[in-house]
Residue, then its C-alpha position, 0 to 999 in steps of 0.5 A: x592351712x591354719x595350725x590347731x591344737x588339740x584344744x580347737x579340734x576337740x571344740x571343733x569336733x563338738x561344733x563349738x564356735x570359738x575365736x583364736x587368737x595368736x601371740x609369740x609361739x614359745x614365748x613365755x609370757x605372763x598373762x597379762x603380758x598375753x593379754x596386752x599382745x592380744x589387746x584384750x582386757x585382762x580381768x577376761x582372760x583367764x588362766x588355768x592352775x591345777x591343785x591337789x586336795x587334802x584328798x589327794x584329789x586333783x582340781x582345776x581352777x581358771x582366774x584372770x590372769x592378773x590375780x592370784x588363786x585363794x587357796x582357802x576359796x579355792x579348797x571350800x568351793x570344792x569341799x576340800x579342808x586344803x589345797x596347793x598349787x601343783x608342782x610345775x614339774x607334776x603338770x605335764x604328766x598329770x594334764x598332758x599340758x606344759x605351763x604357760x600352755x595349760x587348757x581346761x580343755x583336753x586334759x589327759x583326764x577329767x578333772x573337777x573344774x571352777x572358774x571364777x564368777x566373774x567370768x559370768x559376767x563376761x560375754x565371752x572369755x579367752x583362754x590358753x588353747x593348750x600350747x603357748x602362743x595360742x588362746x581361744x575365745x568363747x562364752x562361758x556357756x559353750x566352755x561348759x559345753x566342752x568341760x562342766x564346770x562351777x562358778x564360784x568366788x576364788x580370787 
């Protein structure tokens, strides 16, 4: 029996269709690393970065793997004055997601999440399936399914 995440039961539980894809379990990989393992081009496969606000509000942002997240892009399409990178340290006890393992998908709880507009120009996108070594593959569409997001410019 294949092994799934929390990730692929929460999707299959809402019938979503998704592709899985597997790399080296435990291994920390840089994404774009991920990408050439899994043979798919990188600016597709994105990765997922929690922030805090100005607020003191939490938001999820989800970029290609092989760019860096605009913070002043990132705080406007939000409607924040600013926002930073949480620590590594902060993640797992606010998502329930380790780094290198982050998924916009089943996070401990909802939180306001914008995924770069490229990704609209994707038919399908890839992404962590909330444990290192595992990635998921869906449209954008069905992402939106299981957790509402925005598009908007923030690399």
């Amino acid at each position: 029996m294949e092994y799934k995440t929390n990730v692929m039961r929460k999707l299959d539980s809402m019938k979503i269709p998704y592709k899985t894809h597997r790399y080296g379990e435990g291994e920390a990989l840089s994404g774009t690393e991920v990408a050439a393992i899994i043979g798919a081009d990188p600016a597709r496969v994105f990765k997922t970065l929690v922030t805090a606000g100005k607020s003191g509000s939490h938001y999820v942002f989800m970029i290609p793997v092989a760019l860096e997240l605009d913070l002043k892009k990132a705080a406007a399409s939000v409607g924040e004055k600013s926002v930073e990178m949480i620590k590594s340290k902060d993640l797992l006890p606010l998502t329930g997601y380790i780094h290198g393992g982050c998924s916009p998908i089943g996070m401990k709880k909802p939180f306001r999440t914008t995924v770069d507009a490229s990704a609209a120009g994707f038919e399908t996108i890839i992404f962590s399936a909330g444990k290192i070594g595992y990635q998921v593959e869906l449209t954008p569409e069905e992402l939106r399914r299981a957790v509402p997001f925005s598009f908007a410019e923030v690399v």
